[in-house]
N, C-alpha and C positions, 0 to 999 in steps of 0.2 A: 583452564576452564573458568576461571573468575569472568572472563568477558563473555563468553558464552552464560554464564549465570548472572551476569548484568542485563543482556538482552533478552532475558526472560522476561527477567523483571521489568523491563523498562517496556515491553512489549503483549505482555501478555498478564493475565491476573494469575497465573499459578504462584501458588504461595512461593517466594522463593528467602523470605528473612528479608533485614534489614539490607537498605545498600548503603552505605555509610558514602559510598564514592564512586564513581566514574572510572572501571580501572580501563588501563591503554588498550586501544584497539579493540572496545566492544563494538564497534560498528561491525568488524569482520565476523562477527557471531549471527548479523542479521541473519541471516541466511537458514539460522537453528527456530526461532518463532516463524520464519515464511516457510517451512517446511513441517511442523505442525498443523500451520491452517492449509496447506498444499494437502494433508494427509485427510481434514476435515473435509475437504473439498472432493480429494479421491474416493472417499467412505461412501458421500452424498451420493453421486453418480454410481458408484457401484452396485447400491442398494437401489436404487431410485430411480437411474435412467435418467434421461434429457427430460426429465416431465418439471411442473411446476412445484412438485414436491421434494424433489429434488434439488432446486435451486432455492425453498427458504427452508431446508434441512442445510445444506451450505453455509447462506447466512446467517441463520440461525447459532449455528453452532459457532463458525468464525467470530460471531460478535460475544459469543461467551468466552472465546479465548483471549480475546482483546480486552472485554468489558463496554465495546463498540465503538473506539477513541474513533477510528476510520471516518465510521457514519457523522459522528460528531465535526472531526474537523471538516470534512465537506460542507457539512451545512453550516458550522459558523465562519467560515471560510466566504461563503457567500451569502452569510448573512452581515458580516462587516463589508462586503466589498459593496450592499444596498444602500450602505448609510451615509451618512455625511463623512465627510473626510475627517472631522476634526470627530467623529464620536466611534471610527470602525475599531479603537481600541478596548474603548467602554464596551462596542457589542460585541465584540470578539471575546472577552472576557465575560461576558452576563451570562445569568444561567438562563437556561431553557434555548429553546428554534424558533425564530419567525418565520416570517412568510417567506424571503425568500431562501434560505438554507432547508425548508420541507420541498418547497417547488424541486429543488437538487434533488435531495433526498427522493423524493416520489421518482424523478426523469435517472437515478441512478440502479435505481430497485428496478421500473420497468427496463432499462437498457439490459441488466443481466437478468432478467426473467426472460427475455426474448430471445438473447442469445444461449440462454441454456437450455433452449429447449429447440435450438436450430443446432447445437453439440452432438444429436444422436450419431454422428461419423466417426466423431472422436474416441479413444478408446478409455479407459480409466485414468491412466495413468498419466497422459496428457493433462488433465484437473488439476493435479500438482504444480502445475508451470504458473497459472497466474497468479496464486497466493507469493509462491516464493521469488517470483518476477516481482510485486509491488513491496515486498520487503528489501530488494536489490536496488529499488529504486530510492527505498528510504538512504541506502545509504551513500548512494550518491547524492541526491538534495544535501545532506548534510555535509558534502564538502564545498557547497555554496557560502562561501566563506563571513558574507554580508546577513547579519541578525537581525530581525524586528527588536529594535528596544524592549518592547512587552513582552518580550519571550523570556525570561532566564532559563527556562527549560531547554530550550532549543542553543542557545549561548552556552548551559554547561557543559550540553552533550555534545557540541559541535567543538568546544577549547579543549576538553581534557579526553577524547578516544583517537586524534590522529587520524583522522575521517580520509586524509589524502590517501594515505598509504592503504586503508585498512577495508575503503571501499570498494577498490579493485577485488578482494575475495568474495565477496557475495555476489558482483558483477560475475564476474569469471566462474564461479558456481552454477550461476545462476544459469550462464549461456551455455557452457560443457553439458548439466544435465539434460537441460531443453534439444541440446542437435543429439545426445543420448537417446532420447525420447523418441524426436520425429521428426530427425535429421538437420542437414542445412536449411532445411523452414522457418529452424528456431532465430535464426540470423535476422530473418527479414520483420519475426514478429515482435523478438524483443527488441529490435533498432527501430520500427516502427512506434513502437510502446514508447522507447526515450525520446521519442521527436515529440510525440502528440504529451507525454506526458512535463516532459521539459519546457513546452511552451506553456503550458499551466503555471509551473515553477518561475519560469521568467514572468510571467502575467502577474504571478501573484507578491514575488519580490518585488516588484513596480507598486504594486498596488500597497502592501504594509512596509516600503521601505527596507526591505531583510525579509528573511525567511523566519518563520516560525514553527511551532509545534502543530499547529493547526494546517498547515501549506503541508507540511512534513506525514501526515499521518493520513490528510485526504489524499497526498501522491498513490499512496497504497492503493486505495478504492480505485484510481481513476487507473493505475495500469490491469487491474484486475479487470476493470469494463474494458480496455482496450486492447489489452495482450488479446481475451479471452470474443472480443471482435475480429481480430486478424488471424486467430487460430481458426475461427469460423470458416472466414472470409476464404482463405486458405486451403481449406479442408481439401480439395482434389487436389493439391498438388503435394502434400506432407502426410498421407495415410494409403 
């Protein structure tokens, strides 16, 4: 259970104590914080329906379980990809959003306001899939073996969890629940999710050299828009 109490920590704001270390194969835990905000997400719709109340009761609540790292690396993510080459690490690091990491921000919030409110087919339980889908992806990004020098976050967690081995469990979690859920559809939406979301990954290693915490943590947002498009998209032929 230490890795599973490491990926609390390292993913979530519930108090969990100090972490003194990285213990093995906390990436295989992803799967316990993507399944907290999966339950955030279930609550939302179940109380609320496909409406727009609904979907910032969602994020709303998702971003207090995080502390809103997600929202963040998106937009500094493409707030350093705006700047000069030689300054995307100074902006990646500065505090506050510019202009173009809110432009993301603003095109990320409408993309899931739109589709949760074209979700009325979907049943509750389906909601669960794209939180714990973009936690599955964190931990695949993190066996991209290649680091942003500016990252030592992304550097410790990626040397000392065994990310190769460790990320196939939340992978594999993540698919068995989803055809659970709503059958062989889940195939096409989480493999749809790793194309559109892996080209992001590859885009953005190119762009900082290595992966970072900020690439790492926007992956979430962006399968959570994209899982939660193709579930849509979907809908007649997986309900």
């Amino acid at each position: 259970m230490k890795g599973g109490r490491a990926a609390l920590a390292l993913l979530t704001r519930i108090p969990m104590g100090t972490l003194d270390e990285i213990p093995r194969y906390t990436v295989a835990w992803f799967w316990l914080p993507g399944a907290l905000a999966g339950i955030i997400w279930y609550a939302a719709f179940y109380l609320f329906g496909s409406t727009g109340v609904g979907m910032i009761a969602a994020v709303t609540g998702e971003a207090i379980l995080t502390g809103g790292v997600h929202w963040k690396g998106l937009a500094k993510t493409f707030d350093a990809w705006n700047a000069d080459r030689s300054q995307r690490t100074v902006v990646r690091r500065a505090q506050g959003i510019g202009a173009a990491g809110t432009v993301f921000l603003m095109l990320a919030a409408l993309s899931l306001w739109t589709l949760w409110q074209h979700g009325g087919a979907l049943v509750p339980a389906d909601w669960i899939m794209p939180p714990l889908w973009g936690r599955a992806m964190m931990a695949w990004a993190l066996t991209w073996r290649r680091n942003d020098a500016s990252s030592p976050f992304y550097g410790k967690l990626a040397a000392g969890s065994h990310n190769g081995a460790g990320a196939w469990v939340p992978l594999l979690l993540a698919l068995v629940l989803g055809t659970l859920d709503f059958g062989f559809g889940a195939v096409n939406v989480f493999g749809g999710s790793l194309v559109l979301v892996g080209f992001f990954l590859w885009w953005g290693s190119r762009v900082f050299k290595g992966m970072n915490e900020d690439l790492l943590f926007a992956s979430a947002l962006l399968t959570e828009v994209a899982s939660l498009y193709l579930m849509v998209a979907m809908t007649p032929r997986i309900v």
